[in-house]
N, CA, C and O atoms as a MOPAC input file, in Angstrom:
PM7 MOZYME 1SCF
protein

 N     -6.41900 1    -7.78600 1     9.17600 1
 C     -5.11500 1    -7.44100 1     8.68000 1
 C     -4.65500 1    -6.16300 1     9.36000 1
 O     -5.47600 1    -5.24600 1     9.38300 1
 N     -3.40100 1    -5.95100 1     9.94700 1
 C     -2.80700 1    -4.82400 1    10.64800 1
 C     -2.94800 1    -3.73100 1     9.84800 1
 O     -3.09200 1    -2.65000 1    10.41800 1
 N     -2.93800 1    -3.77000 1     8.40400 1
 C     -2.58000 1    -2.87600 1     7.11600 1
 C     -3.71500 1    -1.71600 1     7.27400 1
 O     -4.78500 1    -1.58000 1     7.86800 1
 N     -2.87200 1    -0.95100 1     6.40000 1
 C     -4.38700 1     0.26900 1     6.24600 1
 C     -5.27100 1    -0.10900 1     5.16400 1
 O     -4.81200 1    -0.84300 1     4.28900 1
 N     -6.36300 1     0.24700 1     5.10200 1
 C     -6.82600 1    -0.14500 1     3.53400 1
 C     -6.32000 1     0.43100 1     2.17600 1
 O     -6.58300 1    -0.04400 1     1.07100 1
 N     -5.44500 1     1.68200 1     2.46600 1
 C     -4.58300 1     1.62700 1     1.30200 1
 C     -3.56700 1     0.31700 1     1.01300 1
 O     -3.22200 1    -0.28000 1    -0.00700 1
 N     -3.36300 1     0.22600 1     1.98900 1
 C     -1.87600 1    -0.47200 1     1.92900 1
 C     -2.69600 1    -2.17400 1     1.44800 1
 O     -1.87300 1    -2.98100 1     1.01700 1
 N     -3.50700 1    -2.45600 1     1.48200 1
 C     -4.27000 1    -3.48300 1     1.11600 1
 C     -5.26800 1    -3.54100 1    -0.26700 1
 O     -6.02900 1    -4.38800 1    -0.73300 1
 N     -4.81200 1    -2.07500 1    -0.68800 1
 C     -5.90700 1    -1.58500 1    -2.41200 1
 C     -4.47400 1    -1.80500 1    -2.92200 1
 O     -4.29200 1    -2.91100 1    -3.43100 1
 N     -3.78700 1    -1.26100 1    -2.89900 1
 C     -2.20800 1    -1.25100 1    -3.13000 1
 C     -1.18700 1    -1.97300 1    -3.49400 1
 O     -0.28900 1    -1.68100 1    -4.28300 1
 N     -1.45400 1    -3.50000 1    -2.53400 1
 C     -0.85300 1    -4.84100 1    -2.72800 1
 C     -0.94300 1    -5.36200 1    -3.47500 1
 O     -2.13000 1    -5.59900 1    -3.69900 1
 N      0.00900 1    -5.98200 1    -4.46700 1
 C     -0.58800 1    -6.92400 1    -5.55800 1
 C     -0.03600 1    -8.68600 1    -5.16800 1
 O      0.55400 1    -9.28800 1    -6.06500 1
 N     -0.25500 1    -9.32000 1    -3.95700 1
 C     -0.96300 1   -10.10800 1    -3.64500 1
 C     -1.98100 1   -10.56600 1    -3.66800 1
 O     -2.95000 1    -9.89400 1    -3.31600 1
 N     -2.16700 1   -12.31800 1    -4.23500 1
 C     -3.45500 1   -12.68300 1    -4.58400 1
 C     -4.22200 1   -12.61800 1    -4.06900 1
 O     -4.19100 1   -12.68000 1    -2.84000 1
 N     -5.62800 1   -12.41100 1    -4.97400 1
 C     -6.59100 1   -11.92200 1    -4.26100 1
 C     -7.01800 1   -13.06000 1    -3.48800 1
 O     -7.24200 1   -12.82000 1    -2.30200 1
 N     -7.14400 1   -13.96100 1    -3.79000 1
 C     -7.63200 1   -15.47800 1    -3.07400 1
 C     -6.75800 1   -15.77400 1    -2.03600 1
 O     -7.01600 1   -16.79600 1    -1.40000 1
 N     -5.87600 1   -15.18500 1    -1.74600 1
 C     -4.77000 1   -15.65400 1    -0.82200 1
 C     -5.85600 1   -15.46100 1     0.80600 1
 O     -6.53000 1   -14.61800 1     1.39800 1
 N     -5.43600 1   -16.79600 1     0.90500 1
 C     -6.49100 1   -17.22800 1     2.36500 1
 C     -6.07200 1   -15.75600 1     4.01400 1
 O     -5.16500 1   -14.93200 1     3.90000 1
 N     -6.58400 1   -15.80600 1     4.72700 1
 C     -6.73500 1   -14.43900 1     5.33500 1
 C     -5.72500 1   -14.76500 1     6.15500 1
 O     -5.06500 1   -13.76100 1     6.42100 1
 N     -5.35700 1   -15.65300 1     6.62300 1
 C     -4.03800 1   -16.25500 1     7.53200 1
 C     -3.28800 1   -15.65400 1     6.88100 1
 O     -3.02100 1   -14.46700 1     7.07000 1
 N     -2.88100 1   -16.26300 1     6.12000 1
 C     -1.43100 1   -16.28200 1     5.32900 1
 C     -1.38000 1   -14.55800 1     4.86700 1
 O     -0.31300 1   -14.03000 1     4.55500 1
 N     -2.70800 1   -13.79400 1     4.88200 1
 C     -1.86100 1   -12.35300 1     4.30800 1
 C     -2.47200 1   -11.75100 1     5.47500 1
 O     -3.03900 1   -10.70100 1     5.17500 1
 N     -2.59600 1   -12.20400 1     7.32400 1
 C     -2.03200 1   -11.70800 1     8.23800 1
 C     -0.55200 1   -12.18700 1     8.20100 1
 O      0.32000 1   -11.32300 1     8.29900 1
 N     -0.24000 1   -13.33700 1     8.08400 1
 C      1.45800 1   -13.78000 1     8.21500 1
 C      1.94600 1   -12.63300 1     7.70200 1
 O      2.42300 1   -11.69800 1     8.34600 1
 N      1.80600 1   -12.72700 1     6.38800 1
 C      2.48800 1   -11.76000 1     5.50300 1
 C      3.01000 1   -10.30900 1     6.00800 1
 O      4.15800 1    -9.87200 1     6.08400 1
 N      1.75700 1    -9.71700 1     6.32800 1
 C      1.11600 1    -8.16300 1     6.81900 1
 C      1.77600 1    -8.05200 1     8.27500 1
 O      2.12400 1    -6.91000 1     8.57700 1
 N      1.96900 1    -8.90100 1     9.08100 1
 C      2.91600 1    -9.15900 1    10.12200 1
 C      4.33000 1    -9.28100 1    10.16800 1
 O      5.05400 1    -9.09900 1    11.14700 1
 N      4.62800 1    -9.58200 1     9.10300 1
 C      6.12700 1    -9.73100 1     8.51400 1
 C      6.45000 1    -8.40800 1     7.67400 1
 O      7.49800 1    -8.36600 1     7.02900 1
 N      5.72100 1    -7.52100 1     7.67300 1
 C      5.66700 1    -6.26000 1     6.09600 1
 C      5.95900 1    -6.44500 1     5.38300 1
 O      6.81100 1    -5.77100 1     4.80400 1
 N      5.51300 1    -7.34600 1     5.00500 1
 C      5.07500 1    -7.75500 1     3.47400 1
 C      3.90800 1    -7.45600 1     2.78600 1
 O      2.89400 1    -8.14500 1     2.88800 1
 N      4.02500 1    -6.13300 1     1.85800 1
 C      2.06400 1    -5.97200 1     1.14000 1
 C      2.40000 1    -6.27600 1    -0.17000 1
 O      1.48000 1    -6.08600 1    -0.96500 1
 N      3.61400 1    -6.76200 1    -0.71500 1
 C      4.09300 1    -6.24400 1    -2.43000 1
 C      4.93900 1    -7.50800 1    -2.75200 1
 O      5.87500 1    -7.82200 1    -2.01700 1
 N      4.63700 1    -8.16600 1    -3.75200 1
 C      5.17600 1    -9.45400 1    -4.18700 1
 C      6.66700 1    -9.43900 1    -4.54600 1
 O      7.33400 1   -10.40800 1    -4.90900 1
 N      7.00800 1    -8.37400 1    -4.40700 1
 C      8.55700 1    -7.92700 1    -4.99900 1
 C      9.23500 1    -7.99500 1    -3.46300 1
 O     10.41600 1    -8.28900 1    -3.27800 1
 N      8.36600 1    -7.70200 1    -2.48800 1
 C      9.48200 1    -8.03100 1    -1.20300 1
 C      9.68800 1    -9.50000 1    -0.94600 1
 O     10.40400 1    -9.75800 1     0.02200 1
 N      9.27500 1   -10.35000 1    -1.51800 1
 C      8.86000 1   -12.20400 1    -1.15700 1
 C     10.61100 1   -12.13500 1    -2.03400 1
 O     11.54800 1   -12.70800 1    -1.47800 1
 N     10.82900 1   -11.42600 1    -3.32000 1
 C     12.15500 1   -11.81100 1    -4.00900 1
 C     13.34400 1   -11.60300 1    -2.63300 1
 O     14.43100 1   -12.16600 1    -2.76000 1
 N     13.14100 1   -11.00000 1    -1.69600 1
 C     14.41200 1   -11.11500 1    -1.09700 1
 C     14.54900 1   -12.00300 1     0.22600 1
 O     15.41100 1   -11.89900 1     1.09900 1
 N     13.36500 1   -12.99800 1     0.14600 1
 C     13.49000 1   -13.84600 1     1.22400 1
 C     13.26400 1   -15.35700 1     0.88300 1
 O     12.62100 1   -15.37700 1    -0.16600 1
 N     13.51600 1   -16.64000 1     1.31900 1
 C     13.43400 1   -17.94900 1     0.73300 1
 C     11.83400 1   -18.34500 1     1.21200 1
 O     11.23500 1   -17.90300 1     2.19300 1
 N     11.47400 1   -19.06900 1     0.45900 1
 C     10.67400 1   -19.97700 1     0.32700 1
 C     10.43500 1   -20.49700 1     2.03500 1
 O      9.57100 1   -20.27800 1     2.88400 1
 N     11.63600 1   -21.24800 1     1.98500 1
 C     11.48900 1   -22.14400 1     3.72000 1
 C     11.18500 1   -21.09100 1     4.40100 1
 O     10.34000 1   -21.30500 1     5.27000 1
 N     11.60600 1   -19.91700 1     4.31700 1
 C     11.64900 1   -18.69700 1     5.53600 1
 C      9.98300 1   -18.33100 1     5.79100 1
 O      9.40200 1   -18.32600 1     6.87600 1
 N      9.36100 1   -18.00000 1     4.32000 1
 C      7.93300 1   -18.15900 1     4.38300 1
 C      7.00800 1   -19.07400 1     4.85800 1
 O      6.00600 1   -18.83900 1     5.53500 1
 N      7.42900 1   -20.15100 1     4.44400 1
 C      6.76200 1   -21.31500 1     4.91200 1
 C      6.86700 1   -21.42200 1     6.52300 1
 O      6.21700 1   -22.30800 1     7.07700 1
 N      7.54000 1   -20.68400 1     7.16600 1
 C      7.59900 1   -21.11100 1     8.69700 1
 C      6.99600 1   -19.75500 1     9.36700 1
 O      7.18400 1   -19.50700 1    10.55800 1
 N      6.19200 1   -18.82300 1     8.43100 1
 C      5.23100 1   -17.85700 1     9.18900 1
 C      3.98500 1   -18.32000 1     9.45600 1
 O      3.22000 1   -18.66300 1     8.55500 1
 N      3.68100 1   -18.36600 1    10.70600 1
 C      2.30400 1   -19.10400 1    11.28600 1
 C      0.97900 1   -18.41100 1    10.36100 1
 O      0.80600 1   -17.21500 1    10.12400 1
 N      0.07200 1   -19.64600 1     9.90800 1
 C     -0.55500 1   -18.84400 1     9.26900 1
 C     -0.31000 1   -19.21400 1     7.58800 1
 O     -1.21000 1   -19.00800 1     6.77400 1
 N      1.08700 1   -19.81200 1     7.16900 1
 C      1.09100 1   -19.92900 1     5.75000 1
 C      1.24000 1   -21.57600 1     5.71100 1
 O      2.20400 1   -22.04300 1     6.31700 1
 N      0.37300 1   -22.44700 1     5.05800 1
 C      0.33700 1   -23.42000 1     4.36500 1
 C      0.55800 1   -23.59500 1     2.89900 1
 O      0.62300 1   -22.70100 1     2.05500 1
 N      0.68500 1   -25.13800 1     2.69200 1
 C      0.81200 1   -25.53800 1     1.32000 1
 C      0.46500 1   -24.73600 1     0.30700 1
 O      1.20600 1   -24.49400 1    -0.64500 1
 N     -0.51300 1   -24.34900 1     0.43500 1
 C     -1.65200 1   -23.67200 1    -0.91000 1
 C     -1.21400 1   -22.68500 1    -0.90800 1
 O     -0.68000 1   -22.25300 1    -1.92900 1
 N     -1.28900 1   -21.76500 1     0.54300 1
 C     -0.67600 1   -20.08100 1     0.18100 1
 C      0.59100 1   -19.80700 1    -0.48000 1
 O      0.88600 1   -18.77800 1    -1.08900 1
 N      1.36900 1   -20.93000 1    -0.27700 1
 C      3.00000 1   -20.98200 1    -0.43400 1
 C      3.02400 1   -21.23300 1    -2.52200 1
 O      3.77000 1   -20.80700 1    -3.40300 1
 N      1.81900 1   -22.10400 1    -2.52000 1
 C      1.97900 1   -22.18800 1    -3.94500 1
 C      0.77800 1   -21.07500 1    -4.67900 1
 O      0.46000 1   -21.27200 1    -5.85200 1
 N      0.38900 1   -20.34700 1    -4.18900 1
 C     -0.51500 1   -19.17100 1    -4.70000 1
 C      0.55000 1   -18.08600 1    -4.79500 1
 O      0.66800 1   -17.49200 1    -5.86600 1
 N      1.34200 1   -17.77500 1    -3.75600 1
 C      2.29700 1   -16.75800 1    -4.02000 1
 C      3.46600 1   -17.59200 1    -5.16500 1
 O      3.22500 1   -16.93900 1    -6.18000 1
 N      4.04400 1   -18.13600 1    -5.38700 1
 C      4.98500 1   -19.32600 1    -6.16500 1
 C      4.27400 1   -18.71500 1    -7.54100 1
 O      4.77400 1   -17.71800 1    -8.06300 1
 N      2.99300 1   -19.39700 1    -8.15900 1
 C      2.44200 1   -18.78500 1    -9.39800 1
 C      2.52800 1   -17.46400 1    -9.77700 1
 O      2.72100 1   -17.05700 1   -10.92300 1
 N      2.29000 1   -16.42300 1    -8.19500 1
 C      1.87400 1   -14.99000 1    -8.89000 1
 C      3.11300 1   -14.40000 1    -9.10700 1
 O      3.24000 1   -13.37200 1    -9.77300 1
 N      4.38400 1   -15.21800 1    -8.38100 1
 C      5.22100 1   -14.45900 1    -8.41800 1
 C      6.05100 1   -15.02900 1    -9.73200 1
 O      6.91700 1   -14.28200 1   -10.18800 1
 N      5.85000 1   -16.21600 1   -10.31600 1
 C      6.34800 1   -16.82800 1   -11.60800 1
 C      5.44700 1   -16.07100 1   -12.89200 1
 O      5.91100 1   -16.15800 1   -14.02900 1
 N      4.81900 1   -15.71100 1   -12.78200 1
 C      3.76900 1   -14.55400 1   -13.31500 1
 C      4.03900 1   -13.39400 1   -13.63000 1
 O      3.52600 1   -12.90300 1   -14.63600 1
 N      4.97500 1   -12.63400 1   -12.78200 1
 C      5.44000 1   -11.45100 1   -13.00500 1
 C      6.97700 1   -11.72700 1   -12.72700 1
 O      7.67000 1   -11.06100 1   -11.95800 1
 N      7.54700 1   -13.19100 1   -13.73400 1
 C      9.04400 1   -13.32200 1   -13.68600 1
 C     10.25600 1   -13.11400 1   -12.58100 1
 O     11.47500 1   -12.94300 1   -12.58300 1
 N      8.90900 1   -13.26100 1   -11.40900 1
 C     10.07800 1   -13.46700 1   -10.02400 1
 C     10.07300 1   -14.36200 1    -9.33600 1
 O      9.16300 1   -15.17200 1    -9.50700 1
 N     10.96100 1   -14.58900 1    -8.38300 1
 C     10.70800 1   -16.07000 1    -7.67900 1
 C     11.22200 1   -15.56600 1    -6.19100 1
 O     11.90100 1   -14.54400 1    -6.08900 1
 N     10.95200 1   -16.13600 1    -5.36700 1
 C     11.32300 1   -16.13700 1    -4.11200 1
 C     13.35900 1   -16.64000 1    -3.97400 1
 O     14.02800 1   -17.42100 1    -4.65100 1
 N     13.65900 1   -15.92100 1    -3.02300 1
 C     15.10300 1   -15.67300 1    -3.10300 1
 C     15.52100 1   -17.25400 1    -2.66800 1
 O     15.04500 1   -17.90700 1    -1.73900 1
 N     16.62100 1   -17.68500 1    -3.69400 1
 C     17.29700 1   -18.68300 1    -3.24800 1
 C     18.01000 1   -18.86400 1    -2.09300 1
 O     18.04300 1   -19.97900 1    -1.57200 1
 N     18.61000 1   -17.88800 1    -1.59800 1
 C     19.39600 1   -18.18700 1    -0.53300 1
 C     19.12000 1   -17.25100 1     0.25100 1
 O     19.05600 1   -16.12700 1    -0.24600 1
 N     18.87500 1   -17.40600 1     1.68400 1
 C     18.44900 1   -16.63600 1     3.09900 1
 C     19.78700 1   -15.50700 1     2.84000 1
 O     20.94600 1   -15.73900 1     2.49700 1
 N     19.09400 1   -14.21000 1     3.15800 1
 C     19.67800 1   -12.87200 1     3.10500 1
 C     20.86400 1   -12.87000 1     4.43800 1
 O     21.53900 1   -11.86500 1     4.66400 1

């Protein structure tokens, strides 16, 4: 992961989230489930690195803490 290890104690991204998908993420600066609210779903899904499962691991954590990924591209 590009991140520092703060920036990875820090994140509240799942912990199970496969190591691809939170380089995608960490490549995109993304460490914090509250930045996923201002981007869509499809937009995620087309970072190399995120599949089915990661897409629905972030989906739960973020329905979890009453957010969802942004409906419409910024």
């Amino acid at each position: 992961m590009t991140g520092t290890n703060a920036e990875e104690r820090e994140s509240d991204l799942p912990k199970k989230l496969a190591k691809p998908a939170k380089r995608a993420l960490a490549n995109a600066g993304c460490h914090q489930l509250k930045q996923l609210t201002a981007v869509s779903e499809a937009d995620v899904r087309k970072l190399h690195g995120m599949g089915p499962k990661a897409l629905e691991q972030l989906r739960r954590a973020l329905a979890d803490k009453g957010m969802s990924f942004s409906e419409t591209r910024p």
